[in-house]
VOLUMPA-295263 format. One record per residue (C-alpha): x, z, y; residue number from 0; residue in one letter. Coordinates in steps of 0.001 Angstrom, whole numbers, plus 500000, padded with zeros to 6 digits. Layout:
     east       up    north     i   aa
        X        Z        Y   NUM    A
...
***
This chain:
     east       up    north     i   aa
   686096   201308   450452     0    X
   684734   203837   448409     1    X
   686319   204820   444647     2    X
   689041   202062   444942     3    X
   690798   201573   447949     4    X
   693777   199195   448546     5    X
   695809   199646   446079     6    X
   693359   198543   443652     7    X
   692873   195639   445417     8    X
   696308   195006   445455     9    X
   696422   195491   442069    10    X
   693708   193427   441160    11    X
   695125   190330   443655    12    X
   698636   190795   441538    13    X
   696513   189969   438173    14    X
   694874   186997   439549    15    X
   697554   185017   441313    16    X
   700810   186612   439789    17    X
   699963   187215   436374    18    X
   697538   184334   435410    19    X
   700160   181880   434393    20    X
   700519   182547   430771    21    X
   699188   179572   429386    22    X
   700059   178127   425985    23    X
   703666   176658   427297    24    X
   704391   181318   427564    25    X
   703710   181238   423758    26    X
   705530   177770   422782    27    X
   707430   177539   419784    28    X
   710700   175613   418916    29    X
   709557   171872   420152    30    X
   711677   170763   417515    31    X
   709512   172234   415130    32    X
   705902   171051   416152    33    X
   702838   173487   414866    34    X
   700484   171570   414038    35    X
   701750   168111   412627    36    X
   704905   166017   411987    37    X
   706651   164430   415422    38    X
   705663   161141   414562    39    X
   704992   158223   417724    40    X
   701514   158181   417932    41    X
   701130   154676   416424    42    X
   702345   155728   413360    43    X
   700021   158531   412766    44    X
   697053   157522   410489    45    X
   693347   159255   410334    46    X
   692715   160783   406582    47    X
   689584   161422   404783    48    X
   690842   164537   404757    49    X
   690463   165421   408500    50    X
   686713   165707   407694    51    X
   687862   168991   405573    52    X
   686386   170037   401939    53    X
   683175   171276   402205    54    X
   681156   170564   399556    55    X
   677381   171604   398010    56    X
   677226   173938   395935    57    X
   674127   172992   394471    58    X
   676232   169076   393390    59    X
   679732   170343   393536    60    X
   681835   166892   393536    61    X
   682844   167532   389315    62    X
   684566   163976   389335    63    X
   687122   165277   392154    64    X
   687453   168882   390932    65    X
   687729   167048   387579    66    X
   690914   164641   388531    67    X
   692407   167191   391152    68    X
   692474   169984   388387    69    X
   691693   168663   385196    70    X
   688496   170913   385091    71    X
   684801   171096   384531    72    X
   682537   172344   387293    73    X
   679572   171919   385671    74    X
   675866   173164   387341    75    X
   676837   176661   385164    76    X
   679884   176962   387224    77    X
   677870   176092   390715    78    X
   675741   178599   389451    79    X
   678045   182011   388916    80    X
   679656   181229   392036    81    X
   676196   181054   393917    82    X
   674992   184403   392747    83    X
   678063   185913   392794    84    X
   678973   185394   397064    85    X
   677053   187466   399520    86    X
   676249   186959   403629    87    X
   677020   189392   405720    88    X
   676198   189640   409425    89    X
   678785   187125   410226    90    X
   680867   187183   407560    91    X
   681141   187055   403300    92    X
   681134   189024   400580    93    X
   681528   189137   396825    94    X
   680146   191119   394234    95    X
   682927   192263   392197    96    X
   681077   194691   389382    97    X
   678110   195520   387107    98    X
   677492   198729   389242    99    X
   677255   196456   392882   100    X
   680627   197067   394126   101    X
   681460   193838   396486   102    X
   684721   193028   398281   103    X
   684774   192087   401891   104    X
   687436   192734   404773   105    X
   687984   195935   407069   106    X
   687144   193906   410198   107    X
   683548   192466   408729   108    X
   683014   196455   408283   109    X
   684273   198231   410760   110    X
   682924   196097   413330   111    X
   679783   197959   412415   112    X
   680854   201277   412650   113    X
   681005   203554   415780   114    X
   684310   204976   416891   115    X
   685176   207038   413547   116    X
   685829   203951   411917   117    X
   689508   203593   412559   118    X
   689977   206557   410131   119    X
   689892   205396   405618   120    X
   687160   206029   404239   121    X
   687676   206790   400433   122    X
   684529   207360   398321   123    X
   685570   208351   394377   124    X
   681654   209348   393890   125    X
   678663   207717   395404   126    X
   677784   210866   396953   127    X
   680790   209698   399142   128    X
   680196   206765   400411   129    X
   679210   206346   403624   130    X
   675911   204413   404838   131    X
   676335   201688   406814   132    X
   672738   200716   408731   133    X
   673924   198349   410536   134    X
   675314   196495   407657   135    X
   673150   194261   405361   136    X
   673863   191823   402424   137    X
   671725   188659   401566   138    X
   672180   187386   397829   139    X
   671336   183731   397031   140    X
   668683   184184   394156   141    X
   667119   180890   393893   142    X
   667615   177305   394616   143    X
   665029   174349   394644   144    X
   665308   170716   395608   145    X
   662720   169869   398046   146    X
   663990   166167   398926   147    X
   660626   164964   398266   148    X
   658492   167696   400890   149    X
   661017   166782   403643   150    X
   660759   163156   403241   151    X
   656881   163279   402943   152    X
   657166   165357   406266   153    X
   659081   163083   408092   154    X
   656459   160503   407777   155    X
   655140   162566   410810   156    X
   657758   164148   412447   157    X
   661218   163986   413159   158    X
   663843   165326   410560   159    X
   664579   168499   412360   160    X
   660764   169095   412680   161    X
   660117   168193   409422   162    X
   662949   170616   407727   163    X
   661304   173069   410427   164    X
   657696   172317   408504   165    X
   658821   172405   405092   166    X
   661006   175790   405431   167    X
   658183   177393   407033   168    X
   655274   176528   404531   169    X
   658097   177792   401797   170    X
   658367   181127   403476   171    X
   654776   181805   403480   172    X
   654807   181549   400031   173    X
   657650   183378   399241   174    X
   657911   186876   397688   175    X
   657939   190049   400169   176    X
   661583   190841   400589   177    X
   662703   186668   400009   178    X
   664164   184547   403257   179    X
   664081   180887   402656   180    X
   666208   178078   404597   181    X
   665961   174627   403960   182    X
   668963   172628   403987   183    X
   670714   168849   403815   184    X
   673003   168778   400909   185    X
   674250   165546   401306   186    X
   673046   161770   400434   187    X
   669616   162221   401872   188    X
   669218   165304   399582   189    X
   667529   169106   400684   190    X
   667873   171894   399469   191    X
   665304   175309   399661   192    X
   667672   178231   399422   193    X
   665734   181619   398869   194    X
   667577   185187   399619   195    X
   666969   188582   398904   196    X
   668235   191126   401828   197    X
   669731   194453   400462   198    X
   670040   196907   403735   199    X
   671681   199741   401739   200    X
   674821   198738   402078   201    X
   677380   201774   401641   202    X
   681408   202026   401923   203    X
   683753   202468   399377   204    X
   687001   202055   400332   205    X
   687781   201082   404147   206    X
   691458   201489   404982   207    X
   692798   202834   408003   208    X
   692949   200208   411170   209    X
   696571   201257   411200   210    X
   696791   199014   407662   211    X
   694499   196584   407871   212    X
   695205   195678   411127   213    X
   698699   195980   410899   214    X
   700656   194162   413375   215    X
   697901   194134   415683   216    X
   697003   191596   418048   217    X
   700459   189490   418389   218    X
   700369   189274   414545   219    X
   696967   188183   414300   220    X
   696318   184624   413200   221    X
   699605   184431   411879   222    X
   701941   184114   408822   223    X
   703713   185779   406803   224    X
   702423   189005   407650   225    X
   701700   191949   405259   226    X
   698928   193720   405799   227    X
   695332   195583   403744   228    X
   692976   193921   405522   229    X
   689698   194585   402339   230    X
   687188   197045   402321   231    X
   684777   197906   398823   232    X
   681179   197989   399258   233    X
   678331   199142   397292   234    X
   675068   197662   397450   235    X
   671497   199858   396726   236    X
   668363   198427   395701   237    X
   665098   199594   397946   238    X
   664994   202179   395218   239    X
   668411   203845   395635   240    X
   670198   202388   392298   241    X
   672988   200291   392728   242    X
   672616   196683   392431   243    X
   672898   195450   389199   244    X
   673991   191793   389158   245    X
   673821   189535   386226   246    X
   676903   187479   388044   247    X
   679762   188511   389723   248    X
   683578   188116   389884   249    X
   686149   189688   387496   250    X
   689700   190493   388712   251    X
   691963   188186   387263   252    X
   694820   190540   386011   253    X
   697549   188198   386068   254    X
   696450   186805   390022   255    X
   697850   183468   391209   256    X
   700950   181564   391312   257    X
   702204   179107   393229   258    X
   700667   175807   392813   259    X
   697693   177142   391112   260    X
   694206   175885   391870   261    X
   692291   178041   394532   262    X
   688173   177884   394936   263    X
   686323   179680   397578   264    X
   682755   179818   398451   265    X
   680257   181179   401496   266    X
   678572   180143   404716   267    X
   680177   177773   406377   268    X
   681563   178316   410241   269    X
   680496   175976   413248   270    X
   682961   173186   413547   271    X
   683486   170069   415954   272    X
   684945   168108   413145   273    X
   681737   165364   414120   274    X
   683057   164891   417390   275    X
   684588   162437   419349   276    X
   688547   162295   420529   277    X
   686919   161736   423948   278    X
   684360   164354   423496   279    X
   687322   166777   422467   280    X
   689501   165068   425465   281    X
   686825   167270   427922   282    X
   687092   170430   425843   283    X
   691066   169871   426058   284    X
   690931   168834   429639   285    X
   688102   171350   431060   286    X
   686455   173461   428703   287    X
   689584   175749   427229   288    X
   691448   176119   430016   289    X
   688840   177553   431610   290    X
   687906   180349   428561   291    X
   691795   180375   428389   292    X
   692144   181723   432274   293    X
   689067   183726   432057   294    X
   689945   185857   429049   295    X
   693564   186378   430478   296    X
   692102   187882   433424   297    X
   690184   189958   431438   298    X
   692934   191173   428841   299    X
   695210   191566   431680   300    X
   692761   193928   433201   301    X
   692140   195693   430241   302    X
   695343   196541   429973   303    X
   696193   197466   433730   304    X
   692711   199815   432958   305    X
   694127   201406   429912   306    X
   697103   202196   431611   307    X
   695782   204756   434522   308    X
   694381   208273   433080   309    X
   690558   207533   433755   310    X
   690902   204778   431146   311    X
   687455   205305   428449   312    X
   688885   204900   424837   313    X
   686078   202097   424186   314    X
   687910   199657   426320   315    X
   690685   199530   423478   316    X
   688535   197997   421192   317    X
   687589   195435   424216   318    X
   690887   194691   424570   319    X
   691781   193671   421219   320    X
   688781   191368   420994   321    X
   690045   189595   424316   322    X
   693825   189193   422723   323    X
   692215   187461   419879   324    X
   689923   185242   421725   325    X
   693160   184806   424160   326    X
   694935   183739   420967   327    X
   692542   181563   419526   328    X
   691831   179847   422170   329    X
   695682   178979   423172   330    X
   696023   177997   420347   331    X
   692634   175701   420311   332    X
   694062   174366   423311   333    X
   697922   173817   422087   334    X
   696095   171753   418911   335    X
   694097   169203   421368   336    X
   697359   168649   423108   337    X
   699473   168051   420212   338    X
   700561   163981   420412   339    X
   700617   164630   416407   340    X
   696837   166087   416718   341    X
   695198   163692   419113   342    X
   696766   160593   417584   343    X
   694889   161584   414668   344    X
   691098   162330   416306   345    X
   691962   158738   417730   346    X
   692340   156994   414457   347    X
   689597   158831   412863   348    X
   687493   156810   415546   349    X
   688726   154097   415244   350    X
   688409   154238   411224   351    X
   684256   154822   411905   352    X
   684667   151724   414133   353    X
   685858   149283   411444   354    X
   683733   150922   408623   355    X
   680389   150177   410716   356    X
   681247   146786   411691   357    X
   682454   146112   407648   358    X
   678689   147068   407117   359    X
   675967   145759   409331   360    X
   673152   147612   408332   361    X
   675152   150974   409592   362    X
   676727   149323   412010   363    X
   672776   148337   413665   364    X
   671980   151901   413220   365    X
   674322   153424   414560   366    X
   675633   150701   417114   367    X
   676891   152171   420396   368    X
   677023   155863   419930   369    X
   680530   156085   420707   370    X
   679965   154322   423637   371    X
   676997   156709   424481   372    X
   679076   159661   424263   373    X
   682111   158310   426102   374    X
   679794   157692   429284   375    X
   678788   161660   428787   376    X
   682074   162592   428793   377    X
   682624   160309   431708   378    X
   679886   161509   433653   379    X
   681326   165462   432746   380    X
   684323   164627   434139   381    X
   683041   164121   437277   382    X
   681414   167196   437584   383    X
   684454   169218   436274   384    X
   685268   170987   439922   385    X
   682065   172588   439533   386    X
   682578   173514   436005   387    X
   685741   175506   437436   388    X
   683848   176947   439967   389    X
   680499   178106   438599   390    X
   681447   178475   434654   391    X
   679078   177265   431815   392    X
   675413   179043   432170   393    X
   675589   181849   429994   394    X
   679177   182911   430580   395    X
   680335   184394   427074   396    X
   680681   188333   426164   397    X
   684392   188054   427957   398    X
   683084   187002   431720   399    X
   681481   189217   434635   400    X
   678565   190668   433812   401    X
   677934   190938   437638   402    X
   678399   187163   438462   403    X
   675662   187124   435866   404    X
   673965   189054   437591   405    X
   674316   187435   441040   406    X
   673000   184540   439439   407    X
   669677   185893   437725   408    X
   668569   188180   440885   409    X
   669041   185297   443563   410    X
   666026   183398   444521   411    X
   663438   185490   442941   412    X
   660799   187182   444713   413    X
   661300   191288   445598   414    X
   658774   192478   443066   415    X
   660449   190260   440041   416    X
   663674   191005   441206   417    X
   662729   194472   441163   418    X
   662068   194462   437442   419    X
   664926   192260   437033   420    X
   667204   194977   438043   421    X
   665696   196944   436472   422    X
   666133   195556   433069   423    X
   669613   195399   434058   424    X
   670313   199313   433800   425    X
   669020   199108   430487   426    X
   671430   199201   427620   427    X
   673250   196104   427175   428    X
   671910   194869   430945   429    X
   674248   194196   433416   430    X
   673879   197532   435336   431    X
   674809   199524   432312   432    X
   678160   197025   431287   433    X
   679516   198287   435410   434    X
   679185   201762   434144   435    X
   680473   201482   430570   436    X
   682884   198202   431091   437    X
   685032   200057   433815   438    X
   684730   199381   437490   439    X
   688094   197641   437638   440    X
   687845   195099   435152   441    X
   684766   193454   436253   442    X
   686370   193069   439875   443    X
   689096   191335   438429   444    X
   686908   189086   436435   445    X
   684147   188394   439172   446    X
   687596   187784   441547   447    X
   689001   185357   439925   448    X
   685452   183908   439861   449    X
   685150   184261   444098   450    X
   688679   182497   443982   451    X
   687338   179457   442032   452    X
   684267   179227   444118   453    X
   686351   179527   447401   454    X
   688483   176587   446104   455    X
   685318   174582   445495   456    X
   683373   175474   448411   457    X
   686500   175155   450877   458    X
   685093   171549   452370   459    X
   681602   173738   453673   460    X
   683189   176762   456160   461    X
   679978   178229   456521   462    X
   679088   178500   453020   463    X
   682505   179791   452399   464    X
   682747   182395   455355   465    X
   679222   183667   453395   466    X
   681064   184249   450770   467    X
   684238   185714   451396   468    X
   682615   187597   454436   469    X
   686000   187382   456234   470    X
   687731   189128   452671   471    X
   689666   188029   449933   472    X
   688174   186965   446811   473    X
   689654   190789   445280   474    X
   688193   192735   447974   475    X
   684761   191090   448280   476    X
   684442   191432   444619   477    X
   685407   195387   445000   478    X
   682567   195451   447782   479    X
   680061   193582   445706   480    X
   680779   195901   442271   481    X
   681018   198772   444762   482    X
   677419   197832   446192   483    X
   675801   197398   442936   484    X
   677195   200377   441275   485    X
   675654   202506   443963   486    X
   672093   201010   443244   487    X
   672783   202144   439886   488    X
   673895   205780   440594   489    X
   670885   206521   442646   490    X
   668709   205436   439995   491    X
   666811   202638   441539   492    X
   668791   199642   440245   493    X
   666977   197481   442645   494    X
   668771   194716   443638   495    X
   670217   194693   447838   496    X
   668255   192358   449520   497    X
   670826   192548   452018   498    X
   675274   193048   451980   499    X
   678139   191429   450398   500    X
   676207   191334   446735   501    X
   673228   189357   448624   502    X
   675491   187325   450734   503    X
   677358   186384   447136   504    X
   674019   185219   445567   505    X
   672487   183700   448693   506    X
   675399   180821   448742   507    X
   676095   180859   444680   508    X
   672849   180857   443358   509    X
   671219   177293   444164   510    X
   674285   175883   444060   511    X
   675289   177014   440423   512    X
   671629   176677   439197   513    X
   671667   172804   440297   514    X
   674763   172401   438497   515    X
   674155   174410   435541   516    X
   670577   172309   434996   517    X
   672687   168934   435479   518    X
   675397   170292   432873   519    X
   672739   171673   430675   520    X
   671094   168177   430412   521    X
   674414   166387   429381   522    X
   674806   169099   426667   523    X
   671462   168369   425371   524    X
   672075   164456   425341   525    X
   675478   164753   423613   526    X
   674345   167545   420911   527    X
   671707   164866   420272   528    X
   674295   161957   420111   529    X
   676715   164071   417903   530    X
   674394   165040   415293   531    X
   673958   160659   414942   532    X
   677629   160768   414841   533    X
   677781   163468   412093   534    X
   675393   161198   410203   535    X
   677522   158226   410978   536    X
   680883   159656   409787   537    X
   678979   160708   406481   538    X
   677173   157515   405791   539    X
   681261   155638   405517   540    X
   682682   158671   403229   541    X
   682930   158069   399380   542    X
   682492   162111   399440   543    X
   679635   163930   401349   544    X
   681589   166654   403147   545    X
   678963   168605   404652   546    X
   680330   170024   408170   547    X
   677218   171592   409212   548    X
   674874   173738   408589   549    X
   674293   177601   407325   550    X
   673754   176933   403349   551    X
   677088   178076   400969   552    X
   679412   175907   400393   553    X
   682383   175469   398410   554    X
   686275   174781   398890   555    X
   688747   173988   396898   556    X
   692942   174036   397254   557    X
   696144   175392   396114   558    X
   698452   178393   396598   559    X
   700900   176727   398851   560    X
   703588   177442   401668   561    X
   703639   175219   404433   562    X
   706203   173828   406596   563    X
   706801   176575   409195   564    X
   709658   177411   412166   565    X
   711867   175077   410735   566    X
   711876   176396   407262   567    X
   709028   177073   404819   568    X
   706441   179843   404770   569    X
   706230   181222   401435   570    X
   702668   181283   399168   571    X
   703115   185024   398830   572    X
   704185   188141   400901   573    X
   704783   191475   399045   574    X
   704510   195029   399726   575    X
   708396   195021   400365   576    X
   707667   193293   403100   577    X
   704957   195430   404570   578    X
   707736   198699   404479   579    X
   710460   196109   405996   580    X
   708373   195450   409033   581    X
   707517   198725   409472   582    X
   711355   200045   409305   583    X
   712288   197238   411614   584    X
   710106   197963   414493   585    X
   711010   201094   413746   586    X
   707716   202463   413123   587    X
   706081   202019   416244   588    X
   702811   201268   416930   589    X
   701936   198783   415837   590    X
   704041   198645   413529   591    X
   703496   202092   412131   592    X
   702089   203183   408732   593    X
   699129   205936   408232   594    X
   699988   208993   406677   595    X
   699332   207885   403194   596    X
   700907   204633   403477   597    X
   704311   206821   404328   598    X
   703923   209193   401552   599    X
   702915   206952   398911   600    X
   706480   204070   399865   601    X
   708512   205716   396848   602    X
   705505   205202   394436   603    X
   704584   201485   394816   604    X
   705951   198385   393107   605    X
   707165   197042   396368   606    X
   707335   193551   394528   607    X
   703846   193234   394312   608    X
   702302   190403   396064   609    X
   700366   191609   398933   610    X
   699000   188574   400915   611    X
   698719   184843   400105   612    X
   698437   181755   401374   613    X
   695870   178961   400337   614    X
   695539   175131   401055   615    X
   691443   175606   400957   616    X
   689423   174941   404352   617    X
   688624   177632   406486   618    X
   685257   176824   407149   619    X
   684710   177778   404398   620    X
   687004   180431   402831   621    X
   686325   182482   406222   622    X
   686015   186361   407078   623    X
   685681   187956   403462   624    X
   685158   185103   401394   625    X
   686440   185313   397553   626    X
   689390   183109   396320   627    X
   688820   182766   392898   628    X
   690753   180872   390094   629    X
   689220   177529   388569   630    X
   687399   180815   385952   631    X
   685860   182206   388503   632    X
   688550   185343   388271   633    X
   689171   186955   391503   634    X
   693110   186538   393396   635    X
   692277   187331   396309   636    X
   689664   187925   399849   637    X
   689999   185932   402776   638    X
   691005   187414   405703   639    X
   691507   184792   408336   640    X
   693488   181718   409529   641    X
   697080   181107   410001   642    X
   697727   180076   413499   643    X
   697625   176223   412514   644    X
   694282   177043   410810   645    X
   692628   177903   414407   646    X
   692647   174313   414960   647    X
   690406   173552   411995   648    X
   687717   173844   414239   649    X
   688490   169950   415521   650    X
   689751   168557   412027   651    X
   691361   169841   408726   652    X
   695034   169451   408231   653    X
   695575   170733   404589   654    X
   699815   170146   404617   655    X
   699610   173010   407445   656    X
   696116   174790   407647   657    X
   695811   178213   405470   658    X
   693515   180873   404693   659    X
   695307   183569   404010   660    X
   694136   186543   401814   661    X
   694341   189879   400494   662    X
   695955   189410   396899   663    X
   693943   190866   393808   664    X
   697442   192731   392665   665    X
   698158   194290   396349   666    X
   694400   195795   396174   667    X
   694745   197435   392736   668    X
   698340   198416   394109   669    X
   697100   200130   397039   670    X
   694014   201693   395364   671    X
   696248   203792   392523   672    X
   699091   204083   394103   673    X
   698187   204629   398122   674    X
   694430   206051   397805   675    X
   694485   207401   394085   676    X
   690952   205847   393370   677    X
   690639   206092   389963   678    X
   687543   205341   389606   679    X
   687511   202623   391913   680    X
   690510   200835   389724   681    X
   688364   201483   386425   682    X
   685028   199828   387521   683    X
   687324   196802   388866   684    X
   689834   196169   387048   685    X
   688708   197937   383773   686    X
   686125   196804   382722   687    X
   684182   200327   382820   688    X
   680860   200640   384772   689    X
   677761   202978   385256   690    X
   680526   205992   383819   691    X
   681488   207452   387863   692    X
   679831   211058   388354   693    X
   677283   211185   390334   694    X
***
């Protein structure tokens, strides 16, 4: 073998069948202290309206709730300041936070957008400073309109989606140069035309080190209480080079939050399976996760075994922390679904849709049978689920082999298309380039452990599995097969070998997994269909319309609140103290250590100032960079992510344990006088001052 040899192999055999047993019972907490709900028997446990979350319109806020909840007024001139004042980034939020365009965000919705200097702060007390970011981009909401009316008129014709489609794209045509429209429901039957302007200056302000905002790293991600700077400052530029100059935006509240206090947040909502079924979430629990789950430990226990020999290439670090936090979420996804607390719940909430429809028989003809429907999909999945293990869903995900990929695409095509196949392979972002730049190593272990799952599958059919194997083991065909196709590369041609252990691979996998993958694909289809009726369903029996779908803002609303945790109670505030006491008690180690700055500046901060906080609003909503504002509109605080109950949001909302938790207003103006000296910056935020920095 040639750049390997057997000790790789052996290497690569020791991460798939002794190191692959981590699953969620390695990272189980105290059972007498259960995650994710009280341990109640199952028939005791009843469905909430709640579990549906608090997502709301933020064209119709729900002012009678927001009224009795809080004993406040969100009137349309509320809607409207929070509307102009939240921004959409490329996959996360943003708010503008001064007269001069200066909008708050987190480190990771920046630096994900940066190349490799962007673990180092970036401090900018003059615009000169700042750094351009052209990658980055920020849409504003700048108009709203209701177009119930077009959408129904359109339907007459056409189905909803197609008539939404219609309406949106007639609306865009007539839009001003620069504008994006998207039509949206809002609830009730209602639609809403939301029109954005795209800024593409977007330049840095402040981005702290990764050392800070990512302190920790990946075993403290997700969770709670943990101090950390996880906010970055950005400026945004008009086409002609001045800084935005918004009519709305969010003042600092100077006093923050306190316990108890009322909490708002507002942006783009994330994807949820709140509409689904428990039986439709059964499959996921049963078949789906554990599948991502073992995939993405292979691949973060390659990482690692990469990083550790001296060829290692520094971009594979970054690699590896994405896989931990996938790894994370998704044991944790996983531990939710098989919570008795958890499923008891998804359970009820069906059962609660059941006795609502038959209480009304108009719903209860239009939407008769659909849970029915979907259990015979999931019944039908089930079925199917050794082939799920052993071929993987169609397109894979960014953490699985690029070559079984690969392997799948080049089999069964003629030479001259697979010719041009390969080579749009070995361009950038193709498979051939990921060998080269992904390491050698790691995609044998991951197209292994795929060979392993297809051995196990295929074992009945000798032939088909002496094809495969080619009298190896699942590690050292896949060394032969990454070995074979990296030498294609290297000489240029990228062509794919009509003949070897790569051919041999794709000859027995390819029909196979296309058959399946067109059967699976089909079910998918069916069910996406049937769970957009039950989305309708479950909001056609609510008294509130809690809109779980779709890409228009939305708002949130909650409290600054601990939540049971461990045993004890996790507290609605961590301080800077805290961030200093971790560091000391790891002993400053990475990554646990402080940058430079951080060190220095320990004698000079207020270490009782609140640093991080905890919120009762849905993460859905309030996610990556999203403002948490007071019931004025005053800034606290910036979202930074989910506490490890908060993962599970994705299935329902449990607001006694689910938290965003945030950057506090006080730890940012903290950190920005006493850490970075920005002067400036603390003047145009916090004082009131703007369009006085020197150019």
């Amino acid at each position: 073998m040639t750049l390997r040899g057997s000790a790789l192999i052996i290497g690569v055999a020791s991460l798939l069948w002794g190191g692959l047993g981590m699953g969620p019972e390695a990272q189980a907490q105290d059972r007498g202290a259960p995650r994710f709900g009280p341990a109640a028997p199952g028939d005791t446990v009843v469905a909430e309206a709640s579990d549906a979350g608090r997502i709301w319109s933020l064209v119709a806020p729900p002012t009678d709730r927001l009224a009795r909840r809080y004993g406040m007024e969100g009137d349309s001139a509320w809607a409207a300041h929070l509307r102009r004042s939240v921004l959409r980034l490329p996959g996360c939020t943003g708010a503008l936070v001064s007269a001069d365009g200066l909008a708050l965000t987190t480190a990771r919705c920046v630096r994900r957008h940066l190349d490799s200097q962007g673990d180092t702060a970036i401090v900018a007390e003059r615009p000169a400073d700042e750094r351009a970011v052209p990658a980055l981009h920020a849409d504003r909401l700048v108009q709203t309109n209701d177009v119930t009316t077009a959408v129904r008129t359109a339907r007459q014709d056409t189905a909803e989606a197609a008539a939404v489609s219609a309406v949106q794209e007639r609306l865009q045509e007539e839009a001003e140069t620069g504008r994006h429209v998207e039509v949206s429901a809002d609830g009730e039957g209602a639609y809403t035309a939301y029109t954005y302007r795209r800024y593409q200056d977007v330049r840095v302000a402040l981005l702290p080190d990764r050392r800070i905002s990512a302190f920790g790293g990946p075993d403290a991600a997700l969770t709670y209480p943990r101090p950390a700077f996880d906010v970055a400052l950005l400026r945004i530029y008009t086409p002609e080079g001045r800084p935005l100059a918004p009519d709305r935006f969010f003042e600092p509240s100077t006093q923050g939050a306190r316990p108890g206090d009322a909490v708002f947040s507002a942006g783009p909502p994330a994807a949820t399976r709140r509409a689904e079924s428990a039986a439709q979430l059964t499959v996921r629990q049963d078949l789906v996760l554990p599948a991502r789950r073992d995939r993405l430990e292979t691949r973060a226990q390659a990482l690692r075994a990469r990083l550790d020999t001296a060829g290692a290439m520094p971009s594979l670090r970054p690699a590896l922390r994405d896989a931990e936090r996938a790894l994370k979420q998704t044991r944790a996804r996983l531990e939710a679904l098989r919570n008795e607390y958890v499923r008891a719940r998804l359970e009820q909430r069906d059962e609660r849709l059941r006795r609502a429809l038959r209480r009304a028989p108009a719903l209860q003809r239009r939407f008769e049978g659909l849970l029915d429907s979907l259990d015979a999909i999931q019944n039908t999945k089930r079925t199917l689920g050794a082939a799920y293990r052993a071929f993987g869903a169609a397109e894979g995900g960014p953490h699985a082999s690029s070559t079984y990929r690969r392997l799948l695409r080049e089999e069964g095509q003629e030479a001259p298309a697979r010719t041009a196949s390969s080579h749009a392979s070995g361009a950038p972002g193709g498979a051939a380039d990921s060998l080269q730049s992904s390491s050698g190593p790691v995609e044998i272990a991951l197209l292994a452990a795929r060979l392993e799952a297809l051995q196990r599958h295929l074992r009945p059919d000798s032939a088909a599995v002496d094809r495969l194997l080619g009298g190896q083991s699942p590690a050292e065909r896949a060394a032969s097969v990454v070995d074979q196709l990296a030498s294609a590369s290297g000489d240029g041609t990228h062509a794919f070998p009509t003949a070897g252990p790569a051919a041999d691979v794709a000859a027995v996998v390819g029909t196979r997994a296309r058959s399946f993958h067109e059967q699976w694909r089909g079910l998918t289809r069916a069910e996406r269909r049937l769970t957009r009726r039950l989305a309708d369903a479950r909001q056609a029996v609510r008294s509130a319309p809690v809109l779980t779908h779709g890409t228009a803002p939305r708002l949130t609303d909650g409290r600054v609140r601990g939540y049971p945790y461990n045993g004890t109670t996790a507290p609605p505030f961590t301080t800077v103290f805290g961030l200093y006491e971790r560091n000391r008690a790891f002993g400053g180690e990475t990554p646990w250590g402080l940058p430079e700055r951080w060190q220095k500046a320990g004698e000079r901060m207020d270490r009782s100032t609140p640093l991080t906080l905890v919120a009762s609003v849905d993460g859905a909503v309030s996610n990556n960079g999203a403002p948490l504002l007071n019931q004025s509109l005053e800034l606290v605080g910036v979202a930074a992510g989910p506490n490890i109950q908060g993962v599970a949001g994705t299935y329902l909302f449990l607001p006694e344990r689910m938290r965003t938790v945030g950057t506090d207003v006080r730890g940012l103006r903290e950190a920005l006088t006493a850490v970075y000296g920005a002067d400036a910056l603390v003047d145009e935020l916090f004082g009131g001052r703007s369009s006085a920095r020197s150019p």
